[in-house]
C-alpha positions in Angstrom: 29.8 3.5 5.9 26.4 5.4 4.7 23.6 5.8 7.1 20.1 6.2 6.6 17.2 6.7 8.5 13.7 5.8 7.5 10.6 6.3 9.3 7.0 6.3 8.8 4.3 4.6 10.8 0.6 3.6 11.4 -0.3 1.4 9.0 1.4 -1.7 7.2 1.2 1.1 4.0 3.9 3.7 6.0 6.4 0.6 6.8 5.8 -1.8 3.8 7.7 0.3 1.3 10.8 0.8 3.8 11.0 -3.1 4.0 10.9 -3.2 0.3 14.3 -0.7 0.2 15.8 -2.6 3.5 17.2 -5.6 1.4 19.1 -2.9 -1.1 20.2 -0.2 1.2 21.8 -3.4 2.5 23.1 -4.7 -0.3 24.5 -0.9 -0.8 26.5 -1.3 2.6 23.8 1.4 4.2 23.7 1.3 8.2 20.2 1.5 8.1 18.2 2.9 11.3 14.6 3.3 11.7 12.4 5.9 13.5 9.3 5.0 14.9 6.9 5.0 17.5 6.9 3.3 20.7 4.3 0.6 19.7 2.6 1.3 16.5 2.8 -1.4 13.5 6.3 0.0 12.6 8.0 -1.6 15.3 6.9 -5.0 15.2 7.2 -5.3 11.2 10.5 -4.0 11.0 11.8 -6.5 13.7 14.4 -7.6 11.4 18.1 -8.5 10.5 19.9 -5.5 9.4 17.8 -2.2 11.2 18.3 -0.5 14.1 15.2 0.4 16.0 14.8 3.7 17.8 11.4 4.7 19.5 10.1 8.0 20.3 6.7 9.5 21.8 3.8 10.3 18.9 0.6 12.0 19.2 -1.8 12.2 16.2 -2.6 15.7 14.3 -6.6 15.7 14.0 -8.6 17.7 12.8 -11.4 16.6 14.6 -12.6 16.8 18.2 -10.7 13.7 20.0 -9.9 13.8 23.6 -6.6 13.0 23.0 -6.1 16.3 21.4 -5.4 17.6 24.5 -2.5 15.2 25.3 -1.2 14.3 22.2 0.8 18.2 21.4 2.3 16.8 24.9 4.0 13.7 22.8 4.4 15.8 19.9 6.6 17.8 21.5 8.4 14.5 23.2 8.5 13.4 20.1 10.3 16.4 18.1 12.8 16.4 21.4 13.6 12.9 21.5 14.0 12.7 17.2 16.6 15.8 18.0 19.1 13.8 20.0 18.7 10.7 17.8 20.1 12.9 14.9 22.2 14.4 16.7 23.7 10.9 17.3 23.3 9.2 14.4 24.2 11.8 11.7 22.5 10.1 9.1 23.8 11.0 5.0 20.2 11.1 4.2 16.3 10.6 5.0 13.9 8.6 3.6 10.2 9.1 5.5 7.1 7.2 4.1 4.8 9.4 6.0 2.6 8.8 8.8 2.5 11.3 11.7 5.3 9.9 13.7 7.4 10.9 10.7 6.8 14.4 11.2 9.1 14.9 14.4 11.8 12.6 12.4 12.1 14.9 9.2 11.4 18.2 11.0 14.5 17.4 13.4 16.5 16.1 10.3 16.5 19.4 8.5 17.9 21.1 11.6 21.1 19.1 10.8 20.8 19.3 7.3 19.8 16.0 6.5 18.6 15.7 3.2 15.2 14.7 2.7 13.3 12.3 0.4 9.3 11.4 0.9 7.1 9.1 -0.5 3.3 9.4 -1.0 1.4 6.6 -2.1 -2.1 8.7 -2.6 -3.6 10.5 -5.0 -4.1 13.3 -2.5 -0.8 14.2 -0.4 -1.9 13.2 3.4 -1.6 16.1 6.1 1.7 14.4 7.3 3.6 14.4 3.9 2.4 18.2 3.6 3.9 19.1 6.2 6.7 17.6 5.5 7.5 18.7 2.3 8.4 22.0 3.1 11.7 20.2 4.4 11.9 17.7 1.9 14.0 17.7 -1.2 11.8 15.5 -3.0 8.7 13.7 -2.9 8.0 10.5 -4.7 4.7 10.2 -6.0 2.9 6.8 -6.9 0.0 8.5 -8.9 0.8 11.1 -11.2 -2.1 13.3 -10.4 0.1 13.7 -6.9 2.8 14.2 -8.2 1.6 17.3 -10.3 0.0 18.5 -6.8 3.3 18.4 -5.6 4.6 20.9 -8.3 9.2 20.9 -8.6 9.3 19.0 -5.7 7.0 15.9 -6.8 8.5 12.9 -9.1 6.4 9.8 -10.2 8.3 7.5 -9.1 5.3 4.3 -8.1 5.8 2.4 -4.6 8.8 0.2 -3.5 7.3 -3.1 -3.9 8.5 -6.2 -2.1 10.7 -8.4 -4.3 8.7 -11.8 -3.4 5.7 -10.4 -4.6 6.8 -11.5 -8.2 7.9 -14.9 -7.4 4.8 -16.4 -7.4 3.7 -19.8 -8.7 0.6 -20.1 -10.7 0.8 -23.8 -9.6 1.4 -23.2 -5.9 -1.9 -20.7 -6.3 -4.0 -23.0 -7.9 -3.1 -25.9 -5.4 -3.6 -23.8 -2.3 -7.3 -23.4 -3.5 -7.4 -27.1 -4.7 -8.7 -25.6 -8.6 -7.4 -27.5 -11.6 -7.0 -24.5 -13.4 -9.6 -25.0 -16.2 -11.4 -21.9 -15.4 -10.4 -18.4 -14.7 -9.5 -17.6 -11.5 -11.2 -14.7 -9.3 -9.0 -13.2 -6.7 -11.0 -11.2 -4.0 -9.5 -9.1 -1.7 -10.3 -6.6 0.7 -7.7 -5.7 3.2 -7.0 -7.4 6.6 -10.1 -6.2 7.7 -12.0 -7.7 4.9 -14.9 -5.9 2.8 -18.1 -6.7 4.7 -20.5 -5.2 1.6 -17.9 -6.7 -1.3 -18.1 -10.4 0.8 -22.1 -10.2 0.4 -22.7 -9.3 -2.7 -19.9 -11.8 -3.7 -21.2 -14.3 -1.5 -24.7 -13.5 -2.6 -23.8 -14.1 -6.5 -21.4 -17.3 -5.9 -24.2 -19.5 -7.6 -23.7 -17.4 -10.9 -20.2 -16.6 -10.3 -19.2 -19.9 -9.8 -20.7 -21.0 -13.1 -17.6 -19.1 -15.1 -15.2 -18.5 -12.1 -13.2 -20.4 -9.6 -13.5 -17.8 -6.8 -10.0 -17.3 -4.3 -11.5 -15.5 -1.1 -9.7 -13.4 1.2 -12.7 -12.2 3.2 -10.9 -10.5 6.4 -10.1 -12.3 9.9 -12.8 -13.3 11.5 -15.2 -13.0 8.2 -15.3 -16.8 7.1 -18.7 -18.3 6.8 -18.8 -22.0 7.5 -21.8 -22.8 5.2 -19.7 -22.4 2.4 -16.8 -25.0 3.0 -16.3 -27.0 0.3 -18.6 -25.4 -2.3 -17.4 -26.3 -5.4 -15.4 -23.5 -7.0 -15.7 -21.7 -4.0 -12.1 -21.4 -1.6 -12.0 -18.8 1.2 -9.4 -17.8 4.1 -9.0 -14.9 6.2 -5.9 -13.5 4.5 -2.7 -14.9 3.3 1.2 -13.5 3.9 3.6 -15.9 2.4 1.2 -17.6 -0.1 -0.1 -14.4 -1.5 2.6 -14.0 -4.0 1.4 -17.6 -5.2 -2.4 -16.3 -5.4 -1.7 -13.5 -7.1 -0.1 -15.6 -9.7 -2.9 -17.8 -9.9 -5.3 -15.4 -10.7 -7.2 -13.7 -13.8 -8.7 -11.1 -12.7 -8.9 -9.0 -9.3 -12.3 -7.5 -7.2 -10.8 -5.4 -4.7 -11.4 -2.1 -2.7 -8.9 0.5 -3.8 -6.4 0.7 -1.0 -3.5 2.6 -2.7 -0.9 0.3 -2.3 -2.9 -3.0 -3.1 -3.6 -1.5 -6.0 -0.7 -0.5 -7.4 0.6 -4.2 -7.0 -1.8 -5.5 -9.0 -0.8 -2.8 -11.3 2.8 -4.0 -11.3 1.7 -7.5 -11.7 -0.4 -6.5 -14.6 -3.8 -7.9 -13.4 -7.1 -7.0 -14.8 -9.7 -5.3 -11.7 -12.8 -4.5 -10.7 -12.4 -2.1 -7.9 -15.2 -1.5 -5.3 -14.0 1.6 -3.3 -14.7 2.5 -0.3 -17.9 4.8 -0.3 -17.7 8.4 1.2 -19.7 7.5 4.6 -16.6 5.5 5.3 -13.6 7.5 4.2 -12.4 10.8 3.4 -13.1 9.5 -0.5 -9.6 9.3 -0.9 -10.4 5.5 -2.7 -13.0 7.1 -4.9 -10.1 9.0 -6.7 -7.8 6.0 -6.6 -10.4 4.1 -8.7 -11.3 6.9 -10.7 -7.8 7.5 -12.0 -7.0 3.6 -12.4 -10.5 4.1 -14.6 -9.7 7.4 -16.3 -6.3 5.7 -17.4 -8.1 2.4 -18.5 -6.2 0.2 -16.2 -8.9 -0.6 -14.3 -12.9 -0.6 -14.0 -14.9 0.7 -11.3 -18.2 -0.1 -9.5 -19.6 2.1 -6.8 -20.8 0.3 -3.4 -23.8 2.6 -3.5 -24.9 1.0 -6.9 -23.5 -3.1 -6.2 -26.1 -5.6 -5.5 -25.3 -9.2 -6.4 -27.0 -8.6 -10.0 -24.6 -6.3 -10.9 -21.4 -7.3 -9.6 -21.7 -10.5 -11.7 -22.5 -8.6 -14.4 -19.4 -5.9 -14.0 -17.5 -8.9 -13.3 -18.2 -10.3 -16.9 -17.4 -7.4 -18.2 -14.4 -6.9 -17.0 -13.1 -10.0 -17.7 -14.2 -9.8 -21.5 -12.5 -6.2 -21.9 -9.0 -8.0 -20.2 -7.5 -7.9 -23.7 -8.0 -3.7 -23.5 -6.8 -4.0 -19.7 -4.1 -5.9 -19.9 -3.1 -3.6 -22.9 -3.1 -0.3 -21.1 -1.2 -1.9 -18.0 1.3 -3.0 -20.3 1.4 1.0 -21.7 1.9 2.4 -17.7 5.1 3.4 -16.2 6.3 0.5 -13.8 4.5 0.4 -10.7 7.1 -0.7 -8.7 9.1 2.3 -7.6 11.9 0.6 -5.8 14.8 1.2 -8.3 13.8 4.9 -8.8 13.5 5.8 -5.2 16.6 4.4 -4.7 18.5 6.4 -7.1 16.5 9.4 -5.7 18.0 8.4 -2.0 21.9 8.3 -4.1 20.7 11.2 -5.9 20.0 13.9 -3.0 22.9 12.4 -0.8 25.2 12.7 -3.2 24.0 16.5 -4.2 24.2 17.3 -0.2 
């Protein structure tokens, strides 16, 4: 039987792509294993049928001043020893790492038995855990191009495993969990699990005008609903949705959302028109600013700034938008696929096979 490892870990965005592979490694008779930390995200979404769990210690590599940078070289270390004797147990016929820095201890200790190595980096800039790891790494998958020209021989465009239930949506199921009759277009707002305080204002702000062309589908964060606006006509809001959101998604015409890399490139695969609101500067390393502006500079998306969104002008961006969908949707339907999963996984048979 072939064995794999994956690992990767920290957010929802180093696991969910791992999941996405888990039901065809299976299907491909892989003993599948997984690498993680002790009690990051990683362990409790990938408490499934099929994977073998093994923890180790992880510190985070900052380049910042963080009291924890004094410990955390401590569970590096743990970390790099205890990923060590896992492969030296498991053996597996190949790596797949999604990044994160608890994968760094996993693929370092991997190339000292020869592992092959494949990556995957979902942002337009490769994060300091993928660049370290590529060194070791036989390839690295790439969701935007611009990446994977950064990454030079080693980087293929590839896009990001996506989740298979993602496309089995229902337009009617969507429209029926938001109570619309679908006579007007729907508006989809999202904004992470967090939610997007300035993005729920201004929306919020505008629903009078918005609501006049729009049926607006809310996913405003947890703990961000506002109880004035219960049963405003037009209006449906909820903190987030997991097994419905394939069913919004299909329900909707057109997208406002920050530009989260992997959010994004669903709605690419699902081939809806955006407006994306990044995430401004004071609040990020600007690494959404680049998302949008590609997404824009390839005509797939449109963009407006936080710095310059008040409620006037998101309504009027929002028109816009949604008059130009023709163009949109015609320059989505132009893009590679967005969902990577078939060409990663012939990358994973690929490298094993050449090892």
């Amino acid at each position: 039987m072939k064995r794999i490892v994956l690992t990767g870990g920290g957010t929802a965005g180093h696991v969910s792509p791992n999941l996405a592979l888990l039901p065809h490694l299976l299907e491909k008779g892989y003993d599948v294993h997984y690498i993680g930390s002790a009690r990051g995200i990683e362990r409790e979404m990938t408490d499934l049928p099929g994977i073998t769990y093994h923890a180790i210690q992880s510190g985070k590599l900052r380049r910042y001043f963080d009291v924890k940078n004094f410990t955390d070289p401590f569970r590096v270390a743990a970390g790099c020893a205890q990923s060590l004797k896992l492969m030296k147990k498991l053996l597996p016929d190949v790596l797949f790492s999604k990044g994160g820095f608890v994968s760094v201890p996993v693929v370092w200790a991997a190339s000292k038995f020869h592992v092959p190595i494949l990556c995957h980096e979902s942002d337009i800039t490769p994060g300091l855990a993928n660049r370290i790891s590529a060194r070791y790494a036989k390839k690295i998958c790439a969701t935007f191009p611009e990446c994977a020209a950064k990454l030079g021989s080693k980087g293929v465009l590839t896009g990001t495993p996506l989740r298979p239930e993602l496309f089995s949506g229902s337009r009617e199921k969507g429209l029926a969990l938001a109570n619309f009759d679908g006579s007007r277009p729907v508006l989809l707002m999202m904004g992470g699990s967090q939610g997007a305080q300035a993005v729920n204002r201004a929306l919020r702000e505008a629903l009078p005008d918005i609501t006049q062309e729009f049926d607006v589908l809310h996913l405003c964060g947890k703990g961000n609903e506002d109880a004035q606006l219960h049963g405003v006509k037009g209006y449906w809001q909820t903190p987030f949705l997991s097994a419905e959101l394939p069913h919004a998604l299909a329900a909707c015409d057109l997208v406002l959302s920050r530009a989260g890399a992997n959010a994004i490139n669903e709605f690419q695969a699902l081939k809806k028109p955006m407006l994306l609101v990044p995430l401004p500067l004071s609040a990020s390393r600007g690494d959404q600013i680049l998302n949008a502006q590609s997404y824009e500079k390839r005509g797939i998306a449109r963009v407006l700034y936080q710095e310059e969104m008040t409620a006037d002008s998101l309504v009027q961006a929002l028109r816009e938008t949604y008059a130009q969908r023709s163009r949109l949707l015609a320059a989505l339907d132009k893009e590679p696929a967005a969902d990577g999963t078939q060409k990663v996984l012939q990358l994973i048979e690929d490298i094993q096979k050449q090892h």
